[in-house]
Structures are given as structure tokens and as C-alpha cells.
N, C-alpha and C positions, 0 to 999 in steps of 0.2 A: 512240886513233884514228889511222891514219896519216893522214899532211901532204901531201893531196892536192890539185890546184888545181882550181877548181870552174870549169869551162866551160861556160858561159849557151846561147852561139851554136846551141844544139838546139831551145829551150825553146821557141819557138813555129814550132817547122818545122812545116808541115801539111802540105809537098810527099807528095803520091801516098794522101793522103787522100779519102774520098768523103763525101759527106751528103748529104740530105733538110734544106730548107728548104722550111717551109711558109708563104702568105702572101706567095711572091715575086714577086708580079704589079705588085706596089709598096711605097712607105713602109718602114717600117723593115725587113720580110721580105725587100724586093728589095734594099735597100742590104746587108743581112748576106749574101745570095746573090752577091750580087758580089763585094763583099768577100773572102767564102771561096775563091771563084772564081779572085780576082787573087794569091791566095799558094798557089795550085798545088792547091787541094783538087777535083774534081770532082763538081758539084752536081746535084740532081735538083732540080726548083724545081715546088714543085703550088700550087695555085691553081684556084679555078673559074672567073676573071678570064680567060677564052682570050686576050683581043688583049693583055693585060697582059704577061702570061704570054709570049706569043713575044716581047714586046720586053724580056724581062728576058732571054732565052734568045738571042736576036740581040745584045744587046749584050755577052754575056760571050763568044758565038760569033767575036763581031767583033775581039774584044781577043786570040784566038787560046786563052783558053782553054776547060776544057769543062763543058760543061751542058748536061741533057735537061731539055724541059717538059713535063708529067704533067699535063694538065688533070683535078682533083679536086675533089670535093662532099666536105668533110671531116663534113658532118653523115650522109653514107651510109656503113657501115660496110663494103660491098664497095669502093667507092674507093679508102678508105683502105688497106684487102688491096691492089688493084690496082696505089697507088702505091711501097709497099714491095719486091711486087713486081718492079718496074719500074725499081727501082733497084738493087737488087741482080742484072738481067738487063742492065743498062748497064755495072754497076761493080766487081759480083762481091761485094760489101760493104755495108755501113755501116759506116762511123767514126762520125759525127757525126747526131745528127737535133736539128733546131735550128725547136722547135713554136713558131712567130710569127703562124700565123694567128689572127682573131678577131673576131668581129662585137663591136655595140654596138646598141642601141635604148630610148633613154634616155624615161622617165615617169615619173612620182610614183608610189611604192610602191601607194598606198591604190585606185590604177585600173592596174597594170600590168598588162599585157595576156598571159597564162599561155602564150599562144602563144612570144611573144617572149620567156617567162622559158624555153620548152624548147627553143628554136634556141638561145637565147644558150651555157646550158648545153652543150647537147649539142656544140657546134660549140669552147666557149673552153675547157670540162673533159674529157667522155666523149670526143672524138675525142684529144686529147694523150695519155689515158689508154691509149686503145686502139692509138696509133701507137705509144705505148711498150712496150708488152707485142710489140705486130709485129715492131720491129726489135730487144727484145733476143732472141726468138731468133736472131739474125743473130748478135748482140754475146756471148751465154753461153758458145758451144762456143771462141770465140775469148780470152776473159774477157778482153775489152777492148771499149771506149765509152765516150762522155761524150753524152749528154745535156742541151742546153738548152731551158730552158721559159719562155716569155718572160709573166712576170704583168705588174705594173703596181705604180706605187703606190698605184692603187685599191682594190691587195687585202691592203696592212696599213693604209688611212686612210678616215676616211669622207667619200663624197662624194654629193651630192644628186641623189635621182629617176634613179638606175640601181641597183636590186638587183641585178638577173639580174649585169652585169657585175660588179658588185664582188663578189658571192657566187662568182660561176667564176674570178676573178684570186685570191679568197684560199683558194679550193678549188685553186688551180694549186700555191702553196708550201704546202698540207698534203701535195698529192700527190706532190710533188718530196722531200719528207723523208721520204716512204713509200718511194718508190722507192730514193732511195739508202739507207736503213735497208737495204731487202730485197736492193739490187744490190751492194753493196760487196764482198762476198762473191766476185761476180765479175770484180770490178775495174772495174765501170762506173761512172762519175761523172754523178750527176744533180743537177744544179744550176737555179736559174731567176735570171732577167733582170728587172728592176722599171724598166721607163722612166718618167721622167716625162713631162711635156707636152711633146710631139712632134709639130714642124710635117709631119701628113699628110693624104692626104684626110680621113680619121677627124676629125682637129681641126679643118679649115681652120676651118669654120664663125666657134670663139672665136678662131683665133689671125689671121681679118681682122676682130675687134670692135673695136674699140681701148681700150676701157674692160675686155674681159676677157684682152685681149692682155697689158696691163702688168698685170692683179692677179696673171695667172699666172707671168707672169716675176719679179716684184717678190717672191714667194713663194721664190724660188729664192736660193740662196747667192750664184747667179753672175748674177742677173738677165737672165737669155736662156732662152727655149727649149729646147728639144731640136732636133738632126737628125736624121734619119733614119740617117746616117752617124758620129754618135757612139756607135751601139751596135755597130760594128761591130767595135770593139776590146773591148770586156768580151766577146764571142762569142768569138774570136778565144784570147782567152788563160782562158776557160773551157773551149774546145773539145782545148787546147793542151796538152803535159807540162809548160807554166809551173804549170796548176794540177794538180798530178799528185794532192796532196794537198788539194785543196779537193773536197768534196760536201756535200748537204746544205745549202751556204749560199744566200740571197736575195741577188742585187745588185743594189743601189739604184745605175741610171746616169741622176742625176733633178736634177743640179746643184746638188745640196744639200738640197732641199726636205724629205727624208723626218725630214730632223737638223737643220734651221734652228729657231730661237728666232724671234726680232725682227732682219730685217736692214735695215744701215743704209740698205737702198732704199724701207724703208716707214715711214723716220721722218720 
């Protein structure tokens, strides 16, 4: 092999890149919209959230760089047409679609309510599915894209009185190794995102309990929470030529939790 020196300083360029963030109305979708945002990518940001929505879209407006908001119903399947769309008549493109949106409506299996098991579905599995199929025709003729799918660690651990969620977070990494099985072909990388317990509206509830604030922390390697801002770097270098050769994989950014044993915070 020739004695070549390996220069790094590319590997997570996204300058003059574009994507589709879903979920950027707030919490973890609006900090990864930003995020992508600040290192030159330009974002489409959907949400059904309207007032959310333009202050995720004022504030990357504000910082000088750029982003349209897509007001979207990701449970209508014209929407989600409309906001692919609507990105590619902003940007010419997809690089990146980076699926963060997702409901929650938490009950005991034996009375959960079939209603809330077919929103939950529809909105946390069938729409990612179908925004995916949308924009790889964007990504085929081009044979380039990466795709992030953001499940949870809900969807390889069990946790109590939410089916619907856990059953669509562990249906998101079967669907994510389907995908990239079938896309690799074209060079698209489909990878998913596993956050753990993440202070947003979704949590506030436990994470102002105090009694389930520290059992969830105490669970973690690192004894803290999540931000909303700490996924914005595994996005970042999945979205990136850093992972040129990563598809297929689930990343646990969950402070340990998913690989902890007994930590010294719960003896």
C-alpha cells in the first residue's frame, strides 16, 4: 500500500449540505436542527408544533444561517409528500433526513387504548418509513445519503405500561437494518440514534420527581441525564464521511445505561 498521510480535517464537513429534521419544534429534534444548522448544513425543520416551529426557524435565521419550517402532520401521508417536497424546492436536495419525531401515551398493556396504539405507530414507525422511501428517491439517482432514525432505548429494553412506544422504537432498528440491507447498494447509510433519559417536555413529568429523577440517573454510567444537546454530535458524525463506513448500526447515546451492570451510584 503506498505511505500516504491520512488527513482527518474533511471528515465531518457538512458545509453545503441539506436535510429534513423532523420533531424540530423542540427537545432533542430542535437541538439536532440547530445543530446541523451551525456547521453550514441547511435545514428543513417539520413539526405540527406551528409556534414551535418558527422559533426553531428564527433562531437559526438569527444566527445568519439557513432553515425553512414545514408545518407537518407526520401521521397524514400527503404531508409528509408535501414536506419532501418542499425541501428539495428550497434546496435542490437531500443529504441528510434525520426522523426525531415522535409521540408517547403511556398505559398498562391489559387496558391500552388501540386508538393510541395506532397514532403511536403510525406517527413513531409508518411515517419514518414512508419519509424514507420519499427521499431516497432524492438520494438513488445521486447514490448518496445517510439517514438517521432516532429510536430509544425503549426499543432494545423493557420498560413499563407503554407498548405502542416500545413496540414502534424496536420496530424503528428493525427498519433501519432493512433499510440499510436494501440501500447500501446505493451508497445510502441508514443508521438509528438510541437516547436515553432526556430532559424534554416528553420527560419533564419524571425528570421534576425527585425520587424518579435520581433512579434514572443513578441507572446511568455517568449519573446525569441526557440533553437535548448531547445528540447533537452522534447526528453529526453519523450524518458525516467520519462514518463513511458505519450503516446498519444502533447508537446508544444513553450515558451508559444500555451496558451498565451495578454502578457505584446505586450501592
Amino acid at each position: 500500500m503506498p505511505d500516504t498521510f491520512v488527513d482527518a480535517n474533511h471528515l465531518f464537513d457538512l458545509r453545503g449540505k441539506s436535510a429534513i429534521v423532523t420533531g424540530a419544534a423542540r427537545g432533542i429534534g430542535r437541538a439536532i436542527a440547530e445543530g446541523l444548522a451551525s456547521v453550514g448544513v441547511a435545514v428543513a425543520l417539520a413539526d405540527r408544533l406551528e409556534a414551535g416551529l418558527r422559533e426553531t426557524e428564527q433562531a437559526i435565521i438569527a444566527h445568519s444561517y439557513r432553515g425553512v419550517a414545514v408545518v407537518t402532520d407526520l401521521s397524514r401521508p400527503e404531508d409528509r409528500a408535501a414536506l419532501v417536497e418542499r425541501a428539495i424546492g428550497a434546496f435542490g436536495r437531500v443529504d441528510i433526513l434525520v426522523n426525531c419525531a415522535g409521540v408517547t401515551q403511556g398505559a398498562p398493556s391489559e387496558i391500552y387504548p388501540i386508538e393510541a396504539w395506532d397514532l403511536t405507530l403510525t406517527v413513531n414507525l409508518t411515517a419514518i418509513f414512508h419519509l424514507c422511501q420519499l427521499v431516497a428517491q432524492d438520494m438513488i439517482p445521486r447514490r448518496a445519503g445517510a439517514i438517521v432514525n432516532v429510536s430509544s432505548i425503549g426499543g432494545a429494553l423493557g420498560f413499563p405500561n407503554n407498548p405502542a412506544y416500545q413496540a414502534s422504537k424496536s420496530g424503528v432498528l428493525g427498519l433501519t437494518r432493512a433499510l440499510a440491507t436494501d440501500w447500501a447498494k446505493y451508497n445510502i447509510r441508514v443508521n438509528a440514534l438510541c437516547p436515553g433519559y432526556t430532559h424534554t417536555d416528553m420527560t419533564e413529568k419524571s425528570f421534576r420527581d425527585p425520587h424518579a429523577n435520581a433512579a434514572r440517573a443513578s441507572r446511568t454510567m455517568m449519573n446525569r441525564w441526557g440533553q437535548p444537546e448531547d445528540m447533537v454530535g452522534p447526528v453529526i458524525f453519523l450524518a458525516s464521511d467520519a462514518a463513511s463506513y458505519v450503516t446498519g448500526v444502533d447508537l446508544f447515546a444513553d450515558g451508559g445505561w444500555i451496558t451498565a451492570g451495578l454502578t457505584e451510584w446505586q450501592l
